[in-house]
Structures are given as structure tokens and as C-alpha cells.
C-alpha positions as CSV (number, residue, x, y, z in Angstrom):
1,X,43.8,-102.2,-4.4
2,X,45.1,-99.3,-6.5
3,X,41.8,-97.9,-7.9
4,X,43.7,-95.3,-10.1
5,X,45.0,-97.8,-12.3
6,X,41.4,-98.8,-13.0
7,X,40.1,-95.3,-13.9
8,X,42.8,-94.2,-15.9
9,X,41.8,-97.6,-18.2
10,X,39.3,-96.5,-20.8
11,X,37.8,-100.0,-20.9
12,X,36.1,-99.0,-17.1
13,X,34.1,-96.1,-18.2
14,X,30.6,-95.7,-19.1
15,X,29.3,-96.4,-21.4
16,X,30.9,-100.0,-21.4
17,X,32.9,-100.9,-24.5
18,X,31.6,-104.4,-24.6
19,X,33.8,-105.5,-27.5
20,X,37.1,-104.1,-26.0
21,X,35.5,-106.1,-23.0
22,X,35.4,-109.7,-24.4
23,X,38.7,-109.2,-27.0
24,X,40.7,-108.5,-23.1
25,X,39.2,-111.8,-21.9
26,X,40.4,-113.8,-24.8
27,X,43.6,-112.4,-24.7
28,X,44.2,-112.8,-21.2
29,X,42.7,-116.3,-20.8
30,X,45.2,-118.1,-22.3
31,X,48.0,-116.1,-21.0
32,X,46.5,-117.5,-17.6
33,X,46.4,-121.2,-18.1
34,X,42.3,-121.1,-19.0
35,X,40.7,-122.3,-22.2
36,X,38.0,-120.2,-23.6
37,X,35.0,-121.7,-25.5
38,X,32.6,-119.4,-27.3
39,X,29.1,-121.5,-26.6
40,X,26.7,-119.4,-28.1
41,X,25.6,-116.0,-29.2
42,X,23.8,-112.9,-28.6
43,X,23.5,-111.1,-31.4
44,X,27.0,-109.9,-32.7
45,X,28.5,-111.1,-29.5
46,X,29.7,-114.4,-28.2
47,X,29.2,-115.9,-24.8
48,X,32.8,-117.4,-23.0
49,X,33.4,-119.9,-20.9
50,X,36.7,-120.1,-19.4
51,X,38.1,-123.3,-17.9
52,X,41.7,-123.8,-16.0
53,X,42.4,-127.6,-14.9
54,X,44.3,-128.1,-12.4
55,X,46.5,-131.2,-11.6
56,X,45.6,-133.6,-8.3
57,X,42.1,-133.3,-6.1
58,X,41.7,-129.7,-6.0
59,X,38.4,-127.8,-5.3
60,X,36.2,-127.1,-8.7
61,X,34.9,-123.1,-8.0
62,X,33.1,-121.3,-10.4
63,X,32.5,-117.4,-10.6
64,X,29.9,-115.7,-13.3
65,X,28.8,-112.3,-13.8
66,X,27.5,-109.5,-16.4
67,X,24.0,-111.2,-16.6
68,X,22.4,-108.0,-15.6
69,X,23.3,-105.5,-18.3
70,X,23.1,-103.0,-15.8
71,X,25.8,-104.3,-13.8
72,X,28.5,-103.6,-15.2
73,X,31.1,-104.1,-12.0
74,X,30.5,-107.6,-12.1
75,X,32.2,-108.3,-15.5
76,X,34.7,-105.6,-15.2
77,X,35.9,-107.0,-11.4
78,X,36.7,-110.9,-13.1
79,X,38.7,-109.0,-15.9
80,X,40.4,-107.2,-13.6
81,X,41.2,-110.0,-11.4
82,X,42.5,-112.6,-14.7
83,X,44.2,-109.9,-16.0
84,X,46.6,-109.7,-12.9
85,X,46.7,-113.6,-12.3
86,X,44.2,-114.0,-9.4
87,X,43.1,-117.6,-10.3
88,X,46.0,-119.7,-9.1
89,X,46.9,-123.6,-9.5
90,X,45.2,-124.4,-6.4
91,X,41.9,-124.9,-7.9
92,X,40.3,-125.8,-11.0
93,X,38.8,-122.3,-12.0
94,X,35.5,-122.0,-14.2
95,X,34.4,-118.7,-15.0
96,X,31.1,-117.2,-17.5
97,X,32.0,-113.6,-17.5
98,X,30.0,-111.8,-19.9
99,X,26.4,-113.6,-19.8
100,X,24.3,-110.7,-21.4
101,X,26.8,-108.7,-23.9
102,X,24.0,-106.4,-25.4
103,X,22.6,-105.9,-22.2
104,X,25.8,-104.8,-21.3
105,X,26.2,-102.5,-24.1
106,X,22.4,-101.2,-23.4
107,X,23.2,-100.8,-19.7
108,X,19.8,-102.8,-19.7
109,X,19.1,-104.8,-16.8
110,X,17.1,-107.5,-19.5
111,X,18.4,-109.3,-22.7
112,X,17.2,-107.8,-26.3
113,X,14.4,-109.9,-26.1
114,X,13.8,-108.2,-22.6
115,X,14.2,-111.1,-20.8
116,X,15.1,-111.1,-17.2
117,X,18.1,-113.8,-17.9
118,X,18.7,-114.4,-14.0
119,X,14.9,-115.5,-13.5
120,X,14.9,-117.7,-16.9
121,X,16.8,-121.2,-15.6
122,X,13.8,-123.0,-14.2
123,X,12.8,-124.4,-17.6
124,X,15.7,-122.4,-19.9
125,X,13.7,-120.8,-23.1
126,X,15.7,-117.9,-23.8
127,X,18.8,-118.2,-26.0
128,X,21.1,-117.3,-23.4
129,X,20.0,-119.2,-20.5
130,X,19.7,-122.3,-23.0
131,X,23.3,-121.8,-24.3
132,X,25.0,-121.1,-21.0
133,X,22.5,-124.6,-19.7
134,X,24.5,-126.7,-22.3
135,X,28.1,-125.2,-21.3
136,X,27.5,-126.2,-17.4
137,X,26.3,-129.5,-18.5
138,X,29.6,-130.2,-20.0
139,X,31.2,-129.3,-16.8
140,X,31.9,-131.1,-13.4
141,X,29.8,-130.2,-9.9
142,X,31.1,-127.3,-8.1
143,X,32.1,-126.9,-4.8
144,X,31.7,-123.2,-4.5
145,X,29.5,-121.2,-6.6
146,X,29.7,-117.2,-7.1
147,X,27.3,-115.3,-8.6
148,X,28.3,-111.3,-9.4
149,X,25.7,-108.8,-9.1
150,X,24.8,-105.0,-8.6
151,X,21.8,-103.5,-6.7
152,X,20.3,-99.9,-7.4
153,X,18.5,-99.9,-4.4
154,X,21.0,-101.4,-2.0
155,X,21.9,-98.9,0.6
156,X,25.7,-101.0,1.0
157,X,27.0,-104.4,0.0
158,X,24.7,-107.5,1.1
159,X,25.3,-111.2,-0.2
160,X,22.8,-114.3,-0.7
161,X,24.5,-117.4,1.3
162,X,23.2,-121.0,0.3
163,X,24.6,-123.4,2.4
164,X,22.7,-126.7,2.3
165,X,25.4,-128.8,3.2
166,X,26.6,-126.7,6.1
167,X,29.8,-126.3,5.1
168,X,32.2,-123.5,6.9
169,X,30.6,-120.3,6.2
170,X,32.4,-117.5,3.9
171,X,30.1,-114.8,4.9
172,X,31.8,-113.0,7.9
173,X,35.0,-113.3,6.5
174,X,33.6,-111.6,3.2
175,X,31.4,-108.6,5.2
176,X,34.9,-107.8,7.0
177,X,37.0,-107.4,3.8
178,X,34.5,-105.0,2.1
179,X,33.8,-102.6,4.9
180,X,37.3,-101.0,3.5
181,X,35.1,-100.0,0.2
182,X,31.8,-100.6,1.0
183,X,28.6,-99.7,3.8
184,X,26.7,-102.9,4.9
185,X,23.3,-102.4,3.7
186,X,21.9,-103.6,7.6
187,X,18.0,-103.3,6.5
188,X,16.1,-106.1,8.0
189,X,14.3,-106.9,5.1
190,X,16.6,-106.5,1.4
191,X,15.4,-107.2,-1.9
192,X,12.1,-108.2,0.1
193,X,14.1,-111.4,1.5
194,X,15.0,-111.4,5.8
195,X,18.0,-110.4,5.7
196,X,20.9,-110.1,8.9
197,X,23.6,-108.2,9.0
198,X,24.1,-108.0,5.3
199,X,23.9,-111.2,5.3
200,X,20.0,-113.2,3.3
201,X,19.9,-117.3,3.5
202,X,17.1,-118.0,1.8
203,X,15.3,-121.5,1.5
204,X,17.4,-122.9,-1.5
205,X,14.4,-126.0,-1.8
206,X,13.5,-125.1,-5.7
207,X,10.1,-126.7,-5.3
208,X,8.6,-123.0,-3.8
209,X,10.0,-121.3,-7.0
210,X,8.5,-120.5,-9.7
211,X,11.3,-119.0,-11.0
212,X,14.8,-120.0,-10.9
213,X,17.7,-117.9,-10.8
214,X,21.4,-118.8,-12.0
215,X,22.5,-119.7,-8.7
216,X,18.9,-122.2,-8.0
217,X,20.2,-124.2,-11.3
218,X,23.6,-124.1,-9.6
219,X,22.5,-125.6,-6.4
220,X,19.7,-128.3,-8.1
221,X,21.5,-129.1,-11.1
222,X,25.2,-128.9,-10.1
223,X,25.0,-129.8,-6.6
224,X,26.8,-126.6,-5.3
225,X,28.1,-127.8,-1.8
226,X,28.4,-123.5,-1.0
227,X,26.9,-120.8,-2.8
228,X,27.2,-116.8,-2.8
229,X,25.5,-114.1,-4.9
230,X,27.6,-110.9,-3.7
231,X,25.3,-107.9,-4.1
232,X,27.4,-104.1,-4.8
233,X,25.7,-100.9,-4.2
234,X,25.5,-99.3,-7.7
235,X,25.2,-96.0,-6.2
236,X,28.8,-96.0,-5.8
237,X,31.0,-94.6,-8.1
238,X,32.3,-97.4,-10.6
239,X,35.6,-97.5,-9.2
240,X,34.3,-98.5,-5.7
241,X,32.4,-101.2,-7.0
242,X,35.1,-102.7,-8.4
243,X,36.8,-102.6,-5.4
244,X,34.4,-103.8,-3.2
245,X,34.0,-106.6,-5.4
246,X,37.6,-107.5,-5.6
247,X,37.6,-107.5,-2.0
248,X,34.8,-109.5,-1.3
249,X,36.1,-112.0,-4.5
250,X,39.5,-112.3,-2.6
251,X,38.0,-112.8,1.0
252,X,35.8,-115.5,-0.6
253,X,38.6,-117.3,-2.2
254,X,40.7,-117.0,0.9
255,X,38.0,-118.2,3.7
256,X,37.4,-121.1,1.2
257,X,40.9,-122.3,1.0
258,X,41.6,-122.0,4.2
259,X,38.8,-125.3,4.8
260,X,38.8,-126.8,1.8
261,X,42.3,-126.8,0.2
């Protein structure tokens, strides 16, 4: 990945120009085959949902990100990668790329109504989380599920693997590409989850949780047969981020088709 061609792009600075943002993902959905459906609002911004069928039996995946306003890597990493054509015929894409616009803007981890969005899906109250609820409803089950975050006190990259189906794992193949950009964070004990080589697998049974994250709802509500949240250091400078996510995005994909497709 050329990494200059990211920092000479004003959109990728900080602070994040949120409209420029969302105006580059409706211009480059359809240019790439996806519909885009605007299924709510927060505040003067609209939440997108972008869809690209594909013809015959082809895996459903679905990639989501910028619901920590404080992450901004997440959001820019999914522009950058429909921008350039990464989401190919060979599965039926479905991504929600911009799930907290003013806490984007804000570089605030919450919504405006300070809201921790990624802990709100149990029982969805907050605009957001009920808006985002309704678009998934409309769409099929998923076979893999990614989830896009950032971690301030991450040492290197780590990832969250659900598997409850014990399908091929995606998780070595994923540590290996971002090494190039990326430390392992290799604490024992991340984000106060047991955690192995970079690598957390937590109990996905939703029953001990009194709170539910994005990817919970994914894997109760959508029966996710595979499920990653990828975690980037945000000490790293913005372009590295980036680039570690791409890498890890692309390794994901990859490992994936090469046991499901």
C-alpha cells in the first residue's frame, strides 16, 4: 500500500471533514456496483447503508465502522478500499460505514447524546442503534461479520474472533498481514478480556451480557457463522492505521475466500 497517496488527500487529516467523508461514499458507491440507502439521521448527517448483490450462491459479508467517533481509521480504511474497487463480484457486499457522523466530527468516542453506541444493541434505545437495528433487519444473515475499531490503549493490533460455528479461522492469516504496519499487542490480558497472541475469543453466549455490542446483535440476531472486531493501535500515526487496517481487511477477505468461495 502506497501511504503517500493517503496523506497527500486532505479528506485523511485531522480534524475529520465528516461531510467531505459521506459526499466520497455516495459518489463512489454507485460507481462500484452498491446501492446506498440513507436510514436515519444524526443530527445534520445521514447514516448509509451500502448493498452490492451479487448473481448465483455467493457468501453475504458485511464490514461496519466509524461508531466510535474517535476512531476515525475505521471509516477512512472502507473509503479507501471502495474508492479503488476492493469489493469484487464474488460476494454480496454490505457495508455501514459512518455509524456515529458527529462523533466523528467531535473525535468523541460517544454519540451527542453521549451514548456509548457499541454498548447500546442489547435492547436498542438510542437513535442510532435503533435506526442502524431496522436497516439489518431488512437484510439477509451474514456469513462473516467485521467490525472496525481503534484502541488508545492498545500497545499493537489485536482482534476479537467469534467463531461459534467453528468455521476455518481468519485470525493467523490476518496477524501475519499486519505485522508489515503494525506491533501485535501480546499482553495476556487486553481490554480486560484473556487474550493470546493478539488474538481474544470471548464467550459469544449473550445471556452473561448485560450489554451488547454491534458485533453480539450480529451473532444473536443475524446468525454470523464468523465474526471479527479488528482492533488498530491509535497511537500510530493516521497513515499507519490505515494501513494496518487495509491489510488486515484484505487478509480477511482473502483467508475467507479461500474456504468459502
Amino acid at each position: 500500500m502506497q501511504t503517500t497517496s493517503i496523506v497527500k488527500d486532505s479528506l485523511y487529516q485531522i480534524p475529520l471533514d465528516v461531510s467531505g467523508l459521506i459526499e466520497r461514499y455516495k459518489h463512489a458507491a454507485p460507481k462500484h456496483g452498491f446501492s446506498l440507502e440513507i436510514f436515519g439521521h444524526q443530527g445534520a448527517y445521514p447514516l448509509i447503508g451500502l448493498r452490492k448483490r451479487s448473481t448465483g450462491v455467493k457468501p453475504r459479508i458485511y464490514l461496519s465502522s466509524g461508531i466510535h467517533g474517535d476512531e476515525p481509521a475505521s471509516a477512512l480504511t472502507l473509503l479507501y478500499l471502495l474508492e479503488r474497487g476492493f469489493f469484487d463480484s464474488k460476494a454480496g457486499w454490505f457495508l455501514c460505514p459512518v455509524l456515529n457522523p458527529e462523533g466523528l466530527k467531535l473525535g468523541t468516542r460517544e454519540s451527542p447524546n453521549k451514548a456509548d453506541l457499541n454498548r447500546a444493541y442489547k435492547i436498542p434505545s438510542e437513535p442510532e442503534t435503533k435506526a442502524h437495528v431496522n436497516w439489518l433487519k431488512r437484510q439477509p444473515n451474514f456469513n462473516l461479520s467485521i467490525c472496525l475499531h481503534e484502541d488508545w490503549e492498545a500497545k499493537g493490533f489485536y482482534l476479537y474472533e467469534y467463531n461459534p460455528y467453528k468455521r476455518p479461522s481468519l485470525a493467523t492469516p490476518i496477524l501475519d498481514a499486519v505485522k508489515v504496519h503494525s506491533p501485535i499487542d501480546l499482553s495476556p490480558l487486553i481490554d480486560d478480556a484473556e487474550a493470546k497472541g493478539g488474538i481474544i475469543r470471548p464467550d459469544p453466549n449473550p445471556e452473561i451480557r448485560e450489554l451488547w455490542a454491534e458485533s453480539i446483535y450480529l451473532l444473536t440476531k443475524h446468525h454470523v457463522e464468523l465474526h471479527y472486531t479488528l482492533e488498530t493501535a491509535s497511537g500510530l500515526a493516521l497513515e499507519l492505521r490505515i494501513a494496518t487496517m487495509e491489510a488486515a481487511i484484505r487478509a480477511s477477505i482473502a483467508a475467507f475466500k479461500s474456504v468459502h468461495v
